[in-house]
N, C-alpha and C positions, 0 to 999 in steps of 0.2 A: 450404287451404295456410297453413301457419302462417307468421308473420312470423320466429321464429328461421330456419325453414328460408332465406327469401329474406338475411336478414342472413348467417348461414355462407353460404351461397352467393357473395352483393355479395363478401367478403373474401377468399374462395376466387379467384374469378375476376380481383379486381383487383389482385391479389398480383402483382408482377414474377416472370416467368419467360417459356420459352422462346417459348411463343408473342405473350406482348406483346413480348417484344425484337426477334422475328422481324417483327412489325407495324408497331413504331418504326422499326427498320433500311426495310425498304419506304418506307413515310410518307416518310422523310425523303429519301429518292432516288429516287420514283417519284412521287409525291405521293398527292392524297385517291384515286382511284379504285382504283389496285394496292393500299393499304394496307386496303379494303373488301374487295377480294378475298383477300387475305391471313389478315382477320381468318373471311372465310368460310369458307376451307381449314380453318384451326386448331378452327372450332367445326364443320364435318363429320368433322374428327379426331377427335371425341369418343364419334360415333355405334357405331364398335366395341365401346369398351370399355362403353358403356351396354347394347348388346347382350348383353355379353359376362356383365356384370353381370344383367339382365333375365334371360337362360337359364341363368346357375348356372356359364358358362365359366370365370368371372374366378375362382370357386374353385378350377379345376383348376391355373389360374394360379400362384394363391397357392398349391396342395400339391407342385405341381411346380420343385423348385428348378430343374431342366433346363429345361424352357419359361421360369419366367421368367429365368433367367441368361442364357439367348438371345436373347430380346426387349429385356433391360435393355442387353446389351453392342454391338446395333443401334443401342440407340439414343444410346448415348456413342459409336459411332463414326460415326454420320451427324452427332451435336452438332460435333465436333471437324473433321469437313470443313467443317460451313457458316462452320466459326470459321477453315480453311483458307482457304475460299473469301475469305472476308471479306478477309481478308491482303491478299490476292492479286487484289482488286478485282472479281472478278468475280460474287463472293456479292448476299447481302443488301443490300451497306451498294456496291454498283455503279451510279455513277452514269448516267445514260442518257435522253435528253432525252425527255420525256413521249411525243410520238408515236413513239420507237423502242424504247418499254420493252417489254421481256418480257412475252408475251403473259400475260392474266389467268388462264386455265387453268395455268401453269405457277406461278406465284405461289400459287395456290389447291391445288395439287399438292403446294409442299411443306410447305405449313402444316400440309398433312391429313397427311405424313409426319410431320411434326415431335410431333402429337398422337400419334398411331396408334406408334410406336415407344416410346413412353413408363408400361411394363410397370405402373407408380404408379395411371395413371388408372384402370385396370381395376378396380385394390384400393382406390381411391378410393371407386368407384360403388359397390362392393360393402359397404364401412365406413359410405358415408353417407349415400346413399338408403334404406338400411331402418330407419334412426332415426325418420323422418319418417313411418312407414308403417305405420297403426295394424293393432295385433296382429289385430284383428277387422272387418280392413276385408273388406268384400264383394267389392272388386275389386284386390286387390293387384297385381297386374301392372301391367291400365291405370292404376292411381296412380304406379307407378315411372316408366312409360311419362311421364305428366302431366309429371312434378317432374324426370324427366328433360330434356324440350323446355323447360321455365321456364328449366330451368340453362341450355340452350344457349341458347337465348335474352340470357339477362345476359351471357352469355361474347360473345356476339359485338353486341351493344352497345355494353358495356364496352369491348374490342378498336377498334369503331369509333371509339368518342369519342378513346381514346389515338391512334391514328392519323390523324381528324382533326385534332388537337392538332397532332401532331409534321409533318403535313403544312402547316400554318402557316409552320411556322418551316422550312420545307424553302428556299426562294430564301435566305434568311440566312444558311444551311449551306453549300448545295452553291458558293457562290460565294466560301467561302473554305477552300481547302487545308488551309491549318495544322487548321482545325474539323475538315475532313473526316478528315483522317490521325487525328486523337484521337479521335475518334467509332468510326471501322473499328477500332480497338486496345482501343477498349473495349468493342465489340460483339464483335470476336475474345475478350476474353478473360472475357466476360459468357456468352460458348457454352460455354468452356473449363469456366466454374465449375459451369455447369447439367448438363454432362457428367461433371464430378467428384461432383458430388452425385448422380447421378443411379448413379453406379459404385457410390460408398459405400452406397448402400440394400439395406436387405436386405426379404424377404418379407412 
């Protein structure tokens, strides 16, 4: 396993988007254990398109502009509710006293949607695991297989440590309004952009 692959990778995964903001919004209103389960969801959301990459799917992906225009448009319109939800308190950024917070399975639920609706990851796995994957390996598969798990691996590390972070400073937030109201407006409109960008992409 080469050390470029592990550095693309660290960059990859600690980039802001939808699932670390989906982590921090958690963290900071549920605190450290939802925010664990959260980053768990988001990194079982990966295991599709790894598959999908692994069997040759995510090509049909990519040749199919109807498959992915349908996948893509799921998933700017489930972005755009959680940034409704948010509004409207009842999302991510919902506050709700530790012992009556939203069971961990449902946190975990929509992280794995928040990945899994995101047509990109697929043509991700498919762009970036086979750079790593020598032409004349004996076992090419189990190597995607490997370098796949390292990645989920970092991705939900990574994920933890941000969400421990932000589950820190969680009692400093929820206990002031004004923060909170600025925080749900910018986590509403931090969905809004990840959704527009995610419209604008093409194959």
């Amino acid at each position: 396993m080469s050390a470029a692959f592990l550095l693309t990778s660290l960059i990859v995964v600690a980039s802001p988007g939808t699932g670390v903001l989906y982590t921090l919004a958690v963290a900071l209103t549920r605190g450290g254990r939802a925010s664990v389960a959260a980053a768990f969801g988001c990194t079982l959301g990966i295991i599709p398109a790894m598959l999908a990459a692994v069997f040759g799917l995510a090509a049909v992906l990519h040749t199919s502009a109807l498959t992915f225009a349908a996948l893509k448009w799921c998933g700017v319109l489930y972005l755009l509710y959680m940034s409704w939800q948010t509004l409207r308190e009842t999302g991510a950024l919902a506050v709700e006293p530790l012992s009556r917070a939203r069971r961990d399975r449902e946190v975990i639920a929509t992280g794995f949607l928040i990945n899994i609706l995101n047509p990109k990851l697929s043509i991700f796995f498919l762009a970036f695991l086979p750079q790593f994957i020598a032409v004349d390996a004996p076992h090419p598969l189990q190597q995607m297989f490997v370098l796949s798990a390292v990645f989920m691996a970092m991705t939900f590390a990574v994920f933890v440590i941000y969400g421990m972070f932000a589950a820190g400073l969680r009692d400093r937030v929820v206990t002031r309004p004004r923060v909170m109201n600025w925080l749900r407006r910018a986590f509403a409109g931090g969905f809004v952009l990840l959704g527009a960008r995610l419209a604008l992409t093409e194959r």
